[in-house]
C-alpha positions as CSV (number, residue, x, y, z in Angstrom):
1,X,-135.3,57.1,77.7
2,X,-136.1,56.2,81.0
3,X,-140.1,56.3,80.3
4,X,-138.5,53.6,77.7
5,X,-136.6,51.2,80.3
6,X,-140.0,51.4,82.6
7,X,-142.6,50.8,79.6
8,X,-140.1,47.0,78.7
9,X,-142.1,45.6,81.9
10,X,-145.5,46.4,80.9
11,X,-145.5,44.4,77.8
12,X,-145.4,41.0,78.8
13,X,-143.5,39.1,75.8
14,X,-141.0,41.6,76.3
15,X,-140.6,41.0,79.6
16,X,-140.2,37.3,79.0
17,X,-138.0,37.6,76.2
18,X,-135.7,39.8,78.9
19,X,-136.1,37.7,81.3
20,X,-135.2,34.8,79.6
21,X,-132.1,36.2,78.0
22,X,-130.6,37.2,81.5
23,X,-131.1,33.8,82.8
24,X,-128.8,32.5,80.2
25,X,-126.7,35.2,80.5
26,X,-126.1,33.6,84.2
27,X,-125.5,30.6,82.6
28,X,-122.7,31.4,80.5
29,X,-121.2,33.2,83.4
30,X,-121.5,29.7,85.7
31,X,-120.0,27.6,82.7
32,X,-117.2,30.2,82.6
33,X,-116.2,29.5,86.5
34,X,-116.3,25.2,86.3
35,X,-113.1,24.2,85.9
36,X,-111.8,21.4,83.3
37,X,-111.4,17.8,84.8
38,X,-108.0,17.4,86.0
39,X,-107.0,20.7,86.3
40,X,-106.1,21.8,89.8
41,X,-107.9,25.1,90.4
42,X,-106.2,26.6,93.5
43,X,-103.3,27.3,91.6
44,X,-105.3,28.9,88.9
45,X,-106.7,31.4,91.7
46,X,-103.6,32.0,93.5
47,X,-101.8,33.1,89.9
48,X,-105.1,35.0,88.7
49,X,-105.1,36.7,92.2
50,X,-101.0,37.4,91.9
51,X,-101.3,39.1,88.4
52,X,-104.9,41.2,89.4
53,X,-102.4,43.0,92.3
54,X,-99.9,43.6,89.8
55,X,-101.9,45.6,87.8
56,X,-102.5,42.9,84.7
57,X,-100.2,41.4,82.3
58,X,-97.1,44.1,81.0
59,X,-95.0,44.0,78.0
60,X,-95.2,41.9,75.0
61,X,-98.3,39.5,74.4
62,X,-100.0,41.1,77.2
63,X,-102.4,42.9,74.4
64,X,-102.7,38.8,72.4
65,X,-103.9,37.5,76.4
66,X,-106.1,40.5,76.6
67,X,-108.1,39.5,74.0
68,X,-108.4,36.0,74.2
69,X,-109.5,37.0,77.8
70,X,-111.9,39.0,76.2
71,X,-113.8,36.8,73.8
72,X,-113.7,34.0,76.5
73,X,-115.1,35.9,78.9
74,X,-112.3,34.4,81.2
75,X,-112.6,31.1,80.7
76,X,-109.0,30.6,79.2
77,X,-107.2,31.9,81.8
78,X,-109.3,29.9,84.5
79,X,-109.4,26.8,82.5
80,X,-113.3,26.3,82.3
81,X,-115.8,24.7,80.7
82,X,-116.2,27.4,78.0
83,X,-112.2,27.7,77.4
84,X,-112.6,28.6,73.9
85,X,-116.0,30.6,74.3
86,X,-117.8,30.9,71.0
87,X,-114.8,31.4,68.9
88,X,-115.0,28.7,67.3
89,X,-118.1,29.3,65.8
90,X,-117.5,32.6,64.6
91,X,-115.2,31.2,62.3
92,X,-116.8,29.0,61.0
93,X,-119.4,31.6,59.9
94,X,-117.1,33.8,58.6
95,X,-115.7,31.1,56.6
96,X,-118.8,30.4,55.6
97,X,-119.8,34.0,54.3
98,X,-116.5,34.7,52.2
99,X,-117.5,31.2,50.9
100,X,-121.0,31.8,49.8
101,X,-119.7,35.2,48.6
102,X,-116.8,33.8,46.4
103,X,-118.1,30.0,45.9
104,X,-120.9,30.0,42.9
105,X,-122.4,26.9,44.4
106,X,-122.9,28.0,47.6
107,X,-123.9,31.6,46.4
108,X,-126.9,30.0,44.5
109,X,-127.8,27.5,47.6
110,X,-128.0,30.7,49.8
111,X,-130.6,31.8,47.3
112,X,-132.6,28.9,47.2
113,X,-135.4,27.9,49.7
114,X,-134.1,26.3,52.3
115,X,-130.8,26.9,51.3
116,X,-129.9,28.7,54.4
117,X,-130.9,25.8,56.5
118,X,-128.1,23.6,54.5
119,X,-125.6,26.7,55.0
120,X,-126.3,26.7,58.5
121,X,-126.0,22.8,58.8
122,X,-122.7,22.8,57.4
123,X,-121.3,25.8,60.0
124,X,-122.1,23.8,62.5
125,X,-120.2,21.3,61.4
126,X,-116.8,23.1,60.6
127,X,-117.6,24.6,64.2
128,X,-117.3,20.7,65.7
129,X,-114.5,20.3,63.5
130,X,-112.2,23.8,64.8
131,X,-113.2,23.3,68.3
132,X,-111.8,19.5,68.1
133,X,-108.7,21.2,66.6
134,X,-108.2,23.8,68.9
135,X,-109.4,21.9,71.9
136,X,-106.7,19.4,71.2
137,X,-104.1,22.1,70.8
138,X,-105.0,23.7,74.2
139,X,-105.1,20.4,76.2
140,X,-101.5,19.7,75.2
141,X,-100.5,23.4,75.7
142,X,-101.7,22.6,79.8
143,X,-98.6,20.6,79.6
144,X,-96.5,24.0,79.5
145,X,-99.4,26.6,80.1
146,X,-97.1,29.3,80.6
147,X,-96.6,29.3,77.2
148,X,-100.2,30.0,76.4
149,X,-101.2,33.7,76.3
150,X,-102.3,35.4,79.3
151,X,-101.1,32.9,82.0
152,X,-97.2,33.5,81.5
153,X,-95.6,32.4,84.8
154,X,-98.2,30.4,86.0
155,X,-95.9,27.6,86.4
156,X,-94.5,29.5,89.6
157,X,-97.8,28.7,91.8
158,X,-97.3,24.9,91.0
159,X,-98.5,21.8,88.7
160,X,-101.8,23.1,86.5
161,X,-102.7,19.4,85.2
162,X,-100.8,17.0,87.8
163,X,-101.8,14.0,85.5
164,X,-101.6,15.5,82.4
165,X,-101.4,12.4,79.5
166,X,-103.9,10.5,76.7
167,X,-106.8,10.1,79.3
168,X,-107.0,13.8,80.3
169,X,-105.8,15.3,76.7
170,X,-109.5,13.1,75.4
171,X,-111.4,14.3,78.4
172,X,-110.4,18.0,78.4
173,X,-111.5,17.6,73.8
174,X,-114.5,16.4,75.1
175,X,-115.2,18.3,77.5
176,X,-114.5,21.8,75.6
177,X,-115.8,20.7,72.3
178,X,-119.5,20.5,74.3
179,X,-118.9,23.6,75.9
180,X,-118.4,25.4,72.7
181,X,-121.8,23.4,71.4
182,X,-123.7,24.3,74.6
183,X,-122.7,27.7,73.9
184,X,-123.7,27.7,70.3
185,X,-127.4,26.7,71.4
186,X,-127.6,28.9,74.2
187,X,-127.3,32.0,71.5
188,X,-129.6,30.2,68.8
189,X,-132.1,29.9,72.4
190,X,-131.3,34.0,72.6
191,X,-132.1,34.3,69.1
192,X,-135.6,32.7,68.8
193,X,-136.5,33.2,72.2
194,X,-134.9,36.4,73.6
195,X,-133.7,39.2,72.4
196,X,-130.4,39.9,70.5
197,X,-128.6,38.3,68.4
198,X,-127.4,35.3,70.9
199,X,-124.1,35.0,69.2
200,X,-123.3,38.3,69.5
201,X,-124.9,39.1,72.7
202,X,-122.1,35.8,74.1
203,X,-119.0,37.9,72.9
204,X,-120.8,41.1,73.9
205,X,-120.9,40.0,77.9
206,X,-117.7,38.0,77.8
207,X,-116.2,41.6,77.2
208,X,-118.0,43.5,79.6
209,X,-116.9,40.9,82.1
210,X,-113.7,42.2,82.3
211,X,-114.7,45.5,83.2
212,X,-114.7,45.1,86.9
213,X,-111.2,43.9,86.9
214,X,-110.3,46.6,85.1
215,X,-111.6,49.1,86.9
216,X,-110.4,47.8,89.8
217,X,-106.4,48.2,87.9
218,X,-107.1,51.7,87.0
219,X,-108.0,52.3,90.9
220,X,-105.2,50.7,91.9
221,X,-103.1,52.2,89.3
222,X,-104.1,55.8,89.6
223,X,-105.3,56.0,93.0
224,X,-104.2,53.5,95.8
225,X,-100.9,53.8,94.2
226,X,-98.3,56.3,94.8
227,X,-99.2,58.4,91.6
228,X,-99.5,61.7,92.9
229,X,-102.2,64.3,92.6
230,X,-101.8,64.2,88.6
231,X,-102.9,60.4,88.3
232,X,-106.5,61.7,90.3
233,X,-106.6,64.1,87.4
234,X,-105.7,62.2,84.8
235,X,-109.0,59.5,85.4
236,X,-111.1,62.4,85.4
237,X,-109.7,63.2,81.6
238,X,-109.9,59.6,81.1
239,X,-113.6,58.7,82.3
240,X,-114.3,62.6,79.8
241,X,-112.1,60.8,77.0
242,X,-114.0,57.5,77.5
243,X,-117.5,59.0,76.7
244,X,-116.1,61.2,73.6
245,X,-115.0,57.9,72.0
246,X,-118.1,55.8,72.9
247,X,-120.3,58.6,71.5
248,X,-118.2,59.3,68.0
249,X,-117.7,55.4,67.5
250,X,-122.0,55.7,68.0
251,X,-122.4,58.3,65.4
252,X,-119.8,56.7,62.8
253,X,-121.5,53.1,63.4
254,X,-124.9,54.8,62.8
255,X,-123.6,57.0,59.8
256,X,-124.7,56.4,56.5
257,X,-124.8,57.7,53.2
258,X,-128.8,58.0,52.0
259,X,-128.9,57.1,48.3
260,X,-132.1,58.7,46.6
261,X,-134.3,55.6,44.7
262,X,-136.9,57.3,42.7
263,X,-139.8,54.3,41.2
264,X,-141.7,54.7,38.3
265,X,-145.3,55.0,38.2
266,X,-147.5,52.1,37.0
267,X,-151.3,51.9,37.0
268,X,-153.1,48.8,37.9
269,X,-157.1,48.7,37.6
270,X,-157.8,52.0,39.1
271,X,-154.6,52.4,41.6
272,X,-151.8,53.8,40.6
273,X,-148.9,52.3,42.4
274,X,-145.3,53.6,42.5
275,X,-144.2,57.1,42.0
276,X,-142.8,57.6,45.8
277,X,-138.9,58.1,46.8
278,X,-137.3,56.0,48.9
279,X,-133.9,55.5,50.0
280,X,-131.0,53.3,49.9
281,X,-128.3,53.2,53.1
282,X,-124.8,52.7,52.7
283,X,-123.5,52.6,55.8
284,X,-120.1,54.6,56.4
285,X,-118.8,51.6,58.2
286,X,-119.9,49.1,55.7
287,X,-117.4,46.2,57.2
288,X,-117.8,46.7,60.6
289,X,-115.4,44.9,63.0
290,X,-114.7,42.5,60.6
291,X,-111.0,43.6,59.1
292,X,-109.4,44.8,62.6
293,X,-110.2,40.5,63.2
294,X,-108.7,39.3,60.3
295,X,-105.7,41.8,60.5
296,X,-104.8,40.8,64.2
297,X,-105.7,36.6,63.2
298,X,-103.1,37.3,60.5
299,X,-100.8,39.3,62.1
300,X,-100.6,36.2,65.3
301,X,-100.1,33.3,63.1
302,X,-96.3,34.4,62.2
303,X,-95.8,35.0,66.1
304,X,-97.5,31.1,67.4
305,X,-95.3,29.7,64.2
306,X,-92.2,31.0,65.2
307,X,-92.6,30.2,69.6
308,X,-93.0,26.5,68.2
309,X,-90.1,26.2,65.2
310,X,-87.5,28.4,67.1
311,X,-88.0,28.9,70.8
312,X,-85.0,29.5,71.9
313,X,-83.6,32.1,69.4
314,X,-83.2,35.5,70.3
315,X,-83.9,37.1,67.0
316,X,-87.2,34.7,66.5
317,X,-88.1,35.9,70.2
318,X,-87.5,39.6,69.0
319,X,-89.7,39.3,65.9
320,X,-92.3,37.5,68.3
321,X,-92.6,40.8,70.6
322,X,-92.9,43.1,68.1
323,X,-95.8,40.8,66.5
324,X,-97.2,40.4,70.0
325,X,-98.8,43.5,69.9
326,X,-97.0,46.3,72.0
327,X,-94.5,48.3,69.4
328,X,-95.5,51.2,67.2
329,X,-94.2,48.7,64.3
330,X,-96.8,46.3,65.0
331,X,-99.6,49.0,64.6
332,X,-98.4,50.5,61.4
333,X,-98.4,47.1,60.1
334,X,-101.7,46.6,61.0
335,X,-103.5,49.5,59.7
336,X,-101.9,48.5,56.3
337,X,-103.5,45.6,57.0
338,X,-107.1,46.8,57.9
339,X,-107.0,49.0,54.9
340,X,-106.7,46.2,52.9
341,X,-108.9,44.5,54.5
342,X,-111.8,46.8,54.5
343,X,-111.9,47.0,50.8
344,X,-111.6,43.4,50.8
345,X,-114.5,42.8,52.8
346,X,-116.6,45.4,50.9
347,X,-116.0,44.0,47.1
348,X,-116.6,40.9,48.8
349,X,-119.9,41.2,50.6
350,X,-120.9,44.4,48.7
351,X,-122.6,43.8,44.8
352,X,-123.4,46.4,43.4
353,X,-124.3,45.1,39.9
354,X,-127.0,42.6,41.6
355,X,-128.5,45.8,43.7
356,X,-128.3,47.7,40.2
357,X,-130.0,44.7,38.4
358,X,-133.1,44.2,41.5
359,X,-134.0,48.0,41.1
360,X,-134.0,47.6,37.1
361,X,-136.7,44.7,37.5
362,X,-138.7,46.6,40.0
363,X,-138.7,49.8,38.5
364,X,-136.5,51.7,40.4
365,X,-133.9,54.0,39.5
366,X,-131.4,56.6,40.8
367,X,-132.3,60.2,40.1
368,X,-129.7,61.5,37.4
369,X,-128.5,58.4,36.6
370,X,-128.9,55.2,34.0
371,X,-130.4,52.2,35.1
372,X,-127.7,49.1,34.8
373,X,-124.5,49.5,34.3
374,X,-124.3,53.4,35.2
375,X,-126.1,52.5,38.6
376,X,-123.7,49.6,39.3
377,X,-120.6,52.3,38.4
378,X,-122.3,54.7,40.9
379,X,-122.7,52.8,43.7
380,X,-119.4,51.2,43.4
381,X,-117.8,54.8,43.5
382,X,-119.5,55.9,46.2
383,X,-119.0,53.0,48.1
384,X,-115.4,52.8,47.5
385,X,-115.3,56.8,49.2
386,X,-117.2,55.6,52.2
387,X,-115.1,52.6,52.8
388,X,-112.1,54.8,52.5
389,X,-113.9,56.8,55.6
390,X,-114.6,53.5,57.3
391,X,-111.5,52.1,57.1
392,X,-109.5,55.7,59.0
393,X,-112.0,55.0,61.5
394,X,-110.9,51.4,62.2
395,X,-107.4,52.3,61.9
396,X,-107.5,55.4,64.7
397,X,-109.7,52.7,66.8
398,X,-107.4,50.5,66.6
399,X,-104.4,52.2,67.6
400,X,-106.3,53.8,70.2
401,X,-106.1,51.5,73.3
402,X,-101.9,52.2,72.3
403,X,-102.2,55.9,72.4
404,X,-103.9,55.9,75.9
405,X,-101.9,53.2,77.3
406,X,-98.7,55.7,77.0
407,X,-100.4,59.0,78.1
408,X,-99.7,58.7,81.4
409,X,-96.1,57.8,81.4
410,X,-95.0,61.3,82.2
411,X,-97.1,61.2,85.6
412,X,-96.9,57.4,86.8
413,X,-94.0,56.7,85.3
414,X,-95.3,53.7,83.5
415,X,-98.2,52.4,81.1
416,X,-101.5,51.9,81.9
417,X,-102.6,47.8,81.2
418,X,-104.3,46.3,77.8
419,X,-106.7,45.2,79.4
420,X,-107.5,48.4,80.8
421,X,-107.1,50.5,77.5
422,X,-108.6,47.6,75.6
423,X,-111.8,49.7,76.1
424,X,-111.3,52.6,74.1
425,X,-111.3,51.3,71.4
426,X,-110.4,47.9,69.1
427,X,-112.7,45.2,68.6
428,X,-114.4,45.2,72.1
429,X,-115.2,48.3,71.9
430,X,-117.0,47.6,68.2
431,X,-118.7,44.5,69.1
432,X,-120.3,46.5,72.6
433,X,-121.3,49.6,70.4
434,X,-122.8,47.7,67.7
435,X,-124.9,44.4,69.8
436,X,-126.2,47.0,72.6
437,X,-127.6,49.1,69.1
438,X,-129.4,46.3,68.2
439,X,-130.4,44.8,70.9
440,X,-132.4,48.6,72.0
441,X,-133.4,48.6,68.4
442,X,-135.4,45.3,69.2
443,X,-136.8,46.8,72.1
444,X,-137.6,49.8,70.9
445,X,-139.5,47.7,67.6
446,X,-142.1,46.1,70.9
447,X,-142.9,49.3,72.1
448,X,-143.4,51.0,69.7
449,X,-145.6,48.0,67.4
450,X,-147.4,48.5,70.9
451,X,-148.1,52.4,70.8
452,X,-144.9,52.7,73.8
453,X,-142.5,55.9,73.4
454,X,-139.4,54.6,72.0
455,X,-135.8,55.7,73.4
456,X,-135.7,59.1,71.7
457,X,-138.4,61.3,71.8
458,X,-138.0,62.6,67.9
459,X,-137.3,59.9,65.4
460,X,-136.0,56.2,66.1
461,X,-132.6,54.1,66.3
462,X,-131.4,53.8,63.1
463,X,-132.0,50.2,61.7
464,X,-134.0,47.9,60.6
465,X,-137.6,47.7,61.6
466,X,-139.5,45.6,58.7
467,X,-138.8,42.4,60.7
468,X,-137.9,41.2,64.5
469,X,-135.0,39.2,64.6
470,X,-136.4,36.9,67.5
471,X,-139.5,34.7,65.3
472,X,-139.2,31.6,68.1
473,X,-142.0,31.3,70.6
474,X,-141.2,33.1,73.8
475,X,-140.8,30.9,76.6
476,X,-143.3,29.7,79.0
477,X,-144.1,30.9,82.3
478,X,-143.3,27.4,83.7
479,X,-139.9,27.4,82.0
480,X,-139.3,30.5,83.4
481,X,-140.1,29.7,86.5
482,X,-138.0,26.2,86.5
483,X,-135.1,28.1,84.7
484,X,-134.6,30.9,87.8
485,X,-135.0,28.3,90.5
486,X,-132.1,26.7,89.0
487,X,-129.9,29.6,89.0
488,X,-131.3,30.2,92.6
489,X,-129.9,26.7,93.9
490,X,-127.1,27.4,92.2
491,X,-126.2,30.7,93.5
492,X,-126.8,29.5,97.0
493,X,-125.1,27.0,96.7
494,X,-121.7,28.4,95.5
495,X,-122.1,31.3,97.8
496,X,-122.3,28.8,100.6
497,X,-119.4,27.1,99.2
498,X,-117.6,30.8,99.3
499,X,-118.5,30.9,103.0
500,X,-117.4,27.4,104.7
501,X,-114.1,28.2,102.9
502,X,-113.8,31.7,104.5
């Protein structure tokens, strides 16, 4: 492997194409740090400052603030640029896809030529469209932003938005709404010209972003703390328990069930074509992330409705809590939920009469069984097994950042923070598992369509390898050049900044 990680420099497109995709990596991670016009920073740091010492946000909606810390890589809770992150767009492409799946008209447009494009085209639109929405709703929220999640009690450190009225509420739209966009056409720049998927690759860093933090909680927590001798023990078992998650959610996120396609033999001229075996996947984990989204999207609609039609009342406040994430309740609610989900997802996305009909026209067939409706019968039983196996898996990573969170309550005395536990499992850990896959799978397709030794001496990562994902031109040397002299200036310049103000 690391024969692999020194042969990525010798191939000069590949080194580009890395290259390239860390410099805007950089660039999301400025955008993240410039504050929104009109909103007083200093009192963003002090309360930031204030809750890192405390160990992170406790109690109920600490997990909701986690996670929209998470998939804005910060911004929301320092007010920047990028506030919303990329959210926006991702749902508008999963609206998109249950559309095109359950919508006849768009499900024949995908299958035309160009039909993608149009698809694409009209994403992008809904995406302008949510983040206007939600950009409105979070510039009147910095009226009250203790109310918004993850910055409870910032109201203690003084006036966020000092002139808050019509003039900054249409600036901070603005403002956010071409953040979102910029970020949108940094990942389609990733896509064609790096390597990744850029969307992904976004959500992917704005996770791992928090990791410093947290490790510095868990230190203070377990260490610097007055935890005794157990707590030192205890992060050893944790860092152990750690790696035994990472490396089963790797093995089920790579499992798959290998369906045998035998094709019949036909003779053309004097070749005789046909005859081999191939194989069809079925991944274990068919849906991926996707239900553990929709069943916490679902699950805090019920909780934002009630904060805004009954503030004040103590049972609407108890039912918010217990939807806030927090109480066993709340996770037994949602692995309903992501069952449900899962096998939503999969008769959704997952067809297996067209499959059965494509291998009927190309001569394919499953050993043992009919072609046509028998094939379609199989592979709808055998994916409804699989999914029933993908959907435990979800539901014990889901509830796994909980479990941890409580072990060590019988040696600190208290639980450890979301945004600590938040990577064992859940949808960071998912997203993390599944983009750094593909993005070594694209690495490993360079070296190895240039005779390089892959990242595992026998056999390869599983995935596709008929087609690279990144088909834009790499970027030129000049651009390069011009692109890391920017970020230079930059970084001087803020850490100069840093020093005159001590």
């Amino acid at each position: 492997m690391i024969s692999a990680f020194a042969s990525t420099w010798k191939v000069p497109e590949l080194r580009e194409r890395i290259l390239f995709t860390l410099a805007m990596i950089v660039i999301i991670r400025l955008g993240v740090h410039v504050t929104l016009p009109g909103v007083d920073a200093s009192v963003i740091a002090e309360y930031l400052q204030d809750k890192q010492s405390k160990g992170g946000d406790q109690g109920a909606g600490a997990a909701v603030g986690a996670m929209l810390g998470f998939f804005s890589g910060g911004g929301l809770q320092k007010m920047g640029v990028f506030a919303l992150g990329i959210m926006p767009y991702i749902s508008a492409s999963i609206m998109m896809q249950l559309m095109t799946a359950v919508v006849p008209k768009l499900s024949k447009l995908a299958r035309e030529d160009g039909g993608r494009e149009k698809i694409n085209q009209y994403t992008r639109v809904i995406t302008i469209i949510i983040a206007i929405v939600q950009g409105y709703l979070l510039a009147i929220s910095l009226k009250n932003p203790g109310n918004i999640p993850g910055l409870g009690g910032i109201e203690k450190f003084g006036d966020v938005v000092p002139g808050h009225g019509i003039a900054f509420i249409a600036m901070t739209v603005l403002t956010i709404v071409t953040g979102t966009l910029l970020l949108m056409w940094i990942g389609d720049q990733i896509t064609d010209r790096g390597l990744g998927n850029g969307v992904s690759l976004i959500i992917t860093v704005n996770i791992i972003s928090a990791l410093p933090g947290a490790l510095v909680i868990t230190w203070q927590t377990l260490i610097s703390g007055n935890a005794g001798p157990g707590a030192a023990a205890f992060l050893v078992f944790l860092v152990a328990f750690l790696v035994f998650v990472i490396a089963a959610t790797i093995a089920i996120t790579q499992a798959q069930r290998r369906i045998a396609i035998q094709y019949a033999k036909r003779v053309m001229g004097r070749k005789q074509l046909g005859g081999q075996t191939q194989y069809l996947p079925l991944k274990v984990n068919y849906a991926g992330v996707m239900p553990i989204i929709f069943a916490t999207a679902i699950l805090s609609l019920p909780a934002f409705i009630l904060q805004s039609a009954f503030p004040d009342a103590e049972w609407s406040r108890n039912l918010q809590d217990m939807l806030a994430g927090g109480e066993i309740g709340y996770y037994l609610i949602a692995g309903v939920m992501i069952f449900f989900f899962s096998y939503f997802w999969v008769a959704t996305m997952f067809q297996p009469s067209e499959i059965s009909e494509n291998l009927k026209r190309s001569g394919g067939y499953i050993p043992g069984v009919r072609p046509g409706k028998p094939t379609a019968d199989f592979l709808d039983f055998t994916m409804t097994r699989l999914t029933f196996a993908g959907a435990i898996f979800l539901t014990i990573i889901f509830i796994l950042p909980w479990v941890v969170s409580q072990m060590p309550r019988g040696i600190i005395g208290s639980q450890l923070p979301f945004m600590v536990t938040s990577f064992f499992g859940g949808t960071s850990l998912l997203i993390i598992v599944g983009v750094l896959l593909d993005f070594m799978r694209q690495v490993e397709t360079h070296l190895l369509q240039r005779n390089y030794d892959g990242f595992l001496r026998k056999g390869k990562i599983k995935g596709r390898y008929d087609r690279l994902q990144n088909t834009g031109e790499r970027a030129s040397s000049s651009v390069m050049v011009y692109l890391w002299l920017f970020i230079a200036i930059v970084v001087v310049l803020g850490v100069s900044y840093w020093i005159y103000n001590g």
